[in-house]
C-alpha positions in Angstrom: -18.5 118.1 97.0 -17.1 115.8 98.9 -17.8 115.7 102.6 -14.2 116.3 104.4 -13.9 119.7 102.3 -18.0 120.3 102.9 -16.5 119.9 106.8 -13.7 122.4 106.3 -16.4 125.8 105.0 -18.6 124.7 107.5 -16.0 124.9 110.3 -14.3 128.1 108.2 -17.9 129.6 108.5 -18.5 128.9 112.2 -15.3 130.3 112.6 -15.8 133.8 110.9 -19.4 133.5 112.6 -17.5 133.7 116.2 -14.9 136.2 115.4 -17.3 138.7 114.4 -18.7 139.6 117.6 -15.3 139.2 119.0 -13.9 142.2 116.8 -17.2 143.8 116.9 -17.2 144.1 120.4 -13.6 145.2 120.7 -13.8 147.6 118.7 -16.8 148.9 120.2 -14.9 149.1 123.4 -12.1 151.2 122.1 -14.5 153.6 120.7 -15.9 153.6 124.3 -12.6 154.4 125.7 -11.7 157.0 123.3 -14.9 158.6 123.5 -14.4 158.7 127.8 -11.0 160.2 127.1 -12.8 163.0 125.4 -13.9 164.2 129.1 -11.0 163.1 131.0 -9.7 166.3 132.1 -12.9 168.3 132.7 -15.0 165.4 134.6 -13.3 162.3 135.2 -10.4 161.6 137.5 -7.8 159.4 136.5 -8.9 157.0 139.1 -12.4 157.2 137.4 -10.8 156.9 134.0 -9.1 153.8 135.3 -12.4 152.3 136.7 -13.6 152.7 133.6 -11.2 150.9 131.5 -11.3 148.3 133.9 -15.4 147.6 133.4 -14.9 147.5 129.8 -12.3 144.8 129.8 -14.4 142.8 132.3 -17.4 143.5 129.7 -15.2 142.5 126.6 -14.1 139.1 129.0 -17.9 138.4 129.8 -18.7 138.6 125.7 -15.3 136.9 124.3 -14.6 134.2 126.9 -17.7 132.0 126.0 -17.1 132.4 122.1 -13.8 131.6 122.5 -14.5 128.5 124.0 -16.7 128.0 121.3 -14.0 128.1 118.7 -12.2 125.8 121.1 -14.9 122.9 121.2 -16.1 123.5 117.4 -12.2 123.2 116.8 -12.0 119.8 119.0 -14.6 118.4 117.0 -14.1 119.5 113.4 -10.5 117.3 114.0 -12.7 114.3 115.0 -12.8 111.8 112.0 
Protein backbone atom coordinates (compact mmCIF):
# COMPACT_ATOMS: atom_id res chain seq x y z
CA UNK A 1 0.00 0.00 0.00
CA UNK A 2 1.47 2.91 -0.69
CA UNK A 3 2.06 5.43 2.07
CA UNK A 4 -0.09 8.67 1.00
CA UNK A 5 -3.31 6.29 0.79
CA UNK A 6 -1.93 4.30 4.12
CA UNK A 7 -2.13 8.30 5.39
CA UNK A 8 -5.64 8.83 4.19
CA UNK A 9 -7.47 5.47 6.43
CA UNK A 10 -5.39 6.35 9.11
CA UNK A 11 -6.66 9.97 9.19
CA UNK A 12 -10.40 8.44 7.90
CA UNK A 13 -10.05 6.28 11.06
CA UNK A 14 -9.00 8.97 13.53
CA UNK A 15 -11.73 10.76 12.21
CA UNK A 16 -14.60 8.24 12.77
CA UNK A 17 -12.64 7.54 16.19
CA UNK A 18 -13.56 11.42 17.22
CA UNK A 19 -17.00 11.63 15.85
CA UNK A 20 -18.23 8.79 17.85
CA UNK A 21 -18.20 10.24 21.13
CA UNK A 22 -19.35 13.43 19.52
CA UNK A 23 -22.73 11.74 18.33
CA UNK A 24 -22.73 9.45 21.22
CA UNK A 25 -22.79 12.17 23.57
CA UNK A 26 -25.47 14.13 21.71
CA UNK A 27 -27.52 11.79 21.48
CA UNK A 28 -27.27 10.93 24.93
CA UNK A 29 -28.18 14.41 25.81
CA UNK A 30 -31.42 14.49 23.87
CA UNK A 31 -32.52 11.43 25.51
CA UNK A 32 -31.67 13.36 28.74
CA UNK A 33 -33.84 16.15 27.65
CA UNK A 34 -36.67 14.11 26.56
CA UNK A 35 -36.61 12.10 29.39
CA UNK A 36 -36.72 15.60 31.82
CA UNK A 37 -39.75 16.67 29.64
CA UNK A 38 -41.40 13.53 30.82
CA UNK A 39 -41.89 15.49 34.41
CA UNK A 40 -42.14 18.90 33.19
CA UNK A 41 -45.53 19.68 34.17
CA UNK A 42 -45.83 17.73 37.49
CA UNK A 43 -42.21 18.84 38.97
CA UNK A 44 -40.16 21.05 37.08
CA UNK A 45 -40.90 24.69 36.25
CA UNK A 46 -40.11 25.99 32.99
CA UNK A 47 -37.36 28.05 34.49
CA UNK A 48 -36.00 24.59 35.95
CA UNK A 49 -36.60 22.92 32.57
CA UNK A 50 -34.55 25.79 31.09
CA UNK A 51 -31.63 25.38 33.66
CA UNK A 52 -31.55 22.20 32.69
CA UNK A 53 -31.21 22.36 28.99
CA UNK A 54 -28.70 24.91 29.63
CA UNK A 55 -26.27 22.34 31.88
CA UNK A 56 -26.58 19.86 29.23
CA UNK A 57 -25.37 22.03 26.41
CA UNK A 58 -22.44 23.28 28.65
CA UNK A 59 -21.82 19.39 29.30
CA UNK A 60 -22.07 18.52 25.49
CA UNK A 61 -19.49 21.88 24.95
CA UNK A 62 -17.10 20.49 27.77
CA UNK A 63 -17.08 16.83 25.87
CA UNK A 64 -17.17 18.15 21.99
CA UNK A 65 -14.97 21.29 22.13
CA UNK A 66 -11.64 19.34 22.90
CA UNK A 67 -12.42 16.56 20.11
CA UNK A 68 -13.14 18.96 17.88
CA UNK A 69 -10.06 20.57 18.07
CA UNK A 70 -8.68 17.35 17.68
CA UNK A 71 -10.14 16.87 14.29
CA UNK A 72 -8.86 20.33 13.72
CA UNK A 73 -4.96 19.56 14.51
CA UNK A 74 -5.10 15.79 13.16
CA UNK A 75 -6.64 17.67 10.04
CA UNK A 76 -3.64 20.36 9.97
CA UNK A 77 -1.24 17.71 10.01
CA UNK A 78 -2.62 14.89 7.74
CA UNK A 79 -2.30 18.03 4.87
CA UNK A 80 1.42 18.35 5.92
CA UNK A 81 3.52 16.62 3.14
Amino acid sequence: MEPRRRKRIIVGLIFLLLWLPILLVARHSVEEIHYLKTFLPARMTAAEAEDAAIIELIKVAFIVLPLVIAMIFVWKISRED
